[in-house]
C-alpha positions as CSV (number, residue, x, y, z in Angstrom):
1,X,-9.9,67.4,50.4
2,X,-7.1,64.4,51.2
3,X,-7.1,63.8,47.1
4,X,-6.6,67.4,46.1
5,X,-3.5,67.6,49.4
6,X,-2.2,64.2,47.9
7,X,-2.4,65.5,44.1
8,X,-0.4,68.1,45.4
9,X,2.0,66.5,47.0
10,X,2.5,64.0,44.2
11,X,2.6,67.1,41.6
12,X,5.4,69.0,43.5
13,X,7.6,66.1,43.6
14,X,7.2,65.5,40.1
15,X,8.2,69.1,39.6
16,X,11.2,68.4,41.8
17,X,12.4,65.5,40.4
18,X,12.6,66.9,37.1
19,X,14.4,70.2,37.6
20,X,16.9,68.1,39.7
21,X,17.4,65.6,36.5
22,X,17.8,68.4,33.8
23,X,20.0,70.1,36.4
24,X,22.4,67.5,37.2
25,X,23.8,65.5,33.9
26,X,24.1,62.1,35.8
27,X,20.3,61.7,36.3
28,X,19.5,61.0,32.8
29,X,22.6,58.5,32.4
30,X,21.4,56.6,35.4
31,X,18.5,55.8,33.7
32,X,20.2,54.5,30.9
33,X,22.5,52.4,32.6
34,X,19.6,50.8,34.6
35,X,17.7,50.4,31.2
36,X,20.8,48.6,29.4
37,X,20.6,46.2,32.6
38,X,17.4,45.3,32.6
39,X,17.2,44.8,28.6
40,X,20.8,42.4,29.3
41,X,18.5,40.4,31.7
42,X,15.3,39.9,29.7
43,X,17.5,38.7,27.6
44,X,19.8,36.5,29.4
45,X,16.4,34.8,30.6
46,X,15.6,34.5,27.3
47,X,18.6,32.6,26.0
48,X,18.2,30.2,28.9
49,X,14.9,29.4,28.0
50,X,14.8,28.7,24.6
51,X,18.7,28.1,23.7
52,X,18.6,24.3,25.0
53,X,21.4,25.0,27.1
54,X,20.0,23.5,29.5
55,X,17.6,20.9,28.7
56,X,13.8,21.1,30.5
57,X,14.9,24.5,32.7
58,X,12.6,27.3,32.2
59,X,12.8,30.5,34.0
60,X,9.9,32.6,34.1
61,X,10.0,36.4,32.6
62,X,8.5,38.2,35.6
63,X,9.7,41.2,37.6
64,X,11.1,39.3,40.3
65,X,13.6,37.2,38.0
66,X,14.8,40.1,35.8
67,X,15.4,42.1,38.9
68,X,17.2,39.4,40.6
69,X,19.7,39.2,37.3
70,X,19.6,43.0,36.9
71,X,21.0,43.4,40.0
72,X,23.3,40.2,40.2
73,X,24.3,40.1,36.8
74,X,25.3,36.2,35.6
75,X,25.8,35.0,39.2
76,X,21.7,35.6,39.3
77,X,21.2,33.7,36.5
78,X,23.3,31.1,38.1
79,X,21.6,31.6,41.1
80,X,17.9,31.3,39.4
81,X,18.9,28.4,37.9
82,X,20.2,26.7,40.8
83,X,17.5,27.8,42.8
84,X,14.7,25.8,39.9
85,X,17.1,22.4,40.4
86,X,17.7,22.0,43.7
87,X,13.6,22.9,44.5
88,X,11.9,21.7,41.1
89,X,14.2,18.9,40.2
């Protein structure tokens, strides 16, 4: 009985989330915007670690890193990397 309440529950807001994204335009660009972000930072990680910018750092692509430079931009990076010298050597 508590799956079929909680199935129910999860369908409705499933319903609900997606009349309000076809209803309001800005959903749908939200998600792009956050996807563009989060592709940048992958990236960014990526040209860290195998550009030899900085000899013998390596950041690790996990969820926690990209989010931190998703959200921070360059200064995460910055941050990450700062973070890896001052704890790691």
């Amino acid at each position: 009985m508590k799956s079929i309440i909680l199935g129910g529950i999860l369908a409705v807001s499933l319903l609900a989330l997606i009349i309000t994204l076809f209803r309001k335009r800005i959903g749908l660009s939200v998600f792009t915007s956050i996807g563009i972000h989060l592709v940048l930072a992958a990236a960014g990680i990526y040209v860290v670690n195998y550009s030899g910018w900085i000899t013998g750092m390596y950041i690790p692509l996990n969820p926690a890193t990209i989010g931190t430079v998703t959200v921070l931009g360059l200064p995460g990076l910055g941050l990450l990397l700062g973070l890896k010298i001052s704890l790691f050597g």
